[in-house]
C-alpha positions as CSV (number, residue, x, y, z in Angstrom):
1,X,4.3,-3.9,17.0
2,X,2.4,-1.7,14.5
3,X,2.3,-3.9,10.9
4,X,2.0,-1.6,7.5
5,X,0.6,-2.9,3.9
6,X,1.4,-1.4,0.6
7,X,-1.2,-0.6,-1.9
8,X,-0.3,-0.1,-5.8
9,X,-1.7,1.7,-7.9
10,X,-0.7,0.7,-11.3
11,X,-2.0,-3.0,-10.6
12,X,-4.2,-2.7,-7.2
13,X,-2.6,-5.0,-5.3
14,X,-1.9,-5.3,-1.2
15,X,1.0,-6.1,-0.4
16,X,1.7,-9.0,2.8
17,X,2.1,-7.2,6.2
18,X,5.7,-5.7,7.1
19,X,7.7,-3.4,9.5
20,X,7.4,0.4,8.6
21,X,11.3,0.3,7.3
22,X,10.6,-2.1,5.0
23,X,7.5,-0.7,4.1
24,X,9.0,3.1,3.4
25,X,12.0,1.4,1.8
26,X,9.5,-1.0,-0.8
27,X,7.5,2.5,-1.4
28,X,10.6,4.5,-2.3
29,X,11.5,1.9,-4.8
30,X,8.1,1.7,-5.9
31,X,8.7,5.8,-6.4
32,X,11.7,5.0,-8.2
33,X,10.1,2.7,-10.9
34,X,7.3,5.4,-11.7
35,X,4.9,3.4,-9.7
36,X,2.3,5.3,-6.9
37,X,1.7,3.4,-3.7
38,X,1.1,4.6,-0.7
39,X,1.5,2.9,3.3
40,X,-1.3,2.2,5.5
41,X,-2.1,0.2,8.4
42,X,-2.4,-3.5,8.6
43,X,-6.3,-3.2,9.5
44,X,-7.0,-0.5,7.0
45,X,-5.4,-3.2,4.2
46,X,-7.4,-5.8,5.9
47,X,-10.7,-3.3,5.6
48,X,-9.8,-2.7,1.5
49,X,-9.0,-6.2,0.9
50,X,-12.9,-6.6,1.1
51,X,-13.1,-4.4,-1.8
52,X,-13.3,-5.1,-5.5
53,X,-11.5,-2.1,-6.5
54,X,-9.9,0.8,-5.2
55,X,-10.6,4.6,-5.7
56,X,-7.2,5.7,-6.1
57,X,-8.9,9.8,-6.8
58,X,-9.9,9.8,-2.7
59,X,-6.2,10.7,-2.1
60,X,-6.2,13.5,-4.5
């Protein structure tokens, strides 16, 4: 089964590894609050964990 992380923007944190309902559903909230995050794959939020910071203006 395919495993999804969330990123954050407003604090540029990764989120633990989850189902793709739970991660749509933690988004939508995320939406809610006036927060941007965005879904990717469990490896691709293993591959940015490496990273210091995140370049939120790639997904522009």
């Amino acid at each position: 089964m395919q495993r999804y992380i969330i990123i954050r923007s407003d604090n540029n944190s990764i989120s633990q590894p989850m189902n793709i309902e739970e991660a749509v559903s933690k988004v939508e909230n995320y939406d809610k609050q006036g927060i941007f995050s965005y879904i990717v794959s469990e490896s691709e939020g293993n591959r940015l964990s490496g990273t210091q910071t995140f370049d939120n203006s790639k997904l522009e």
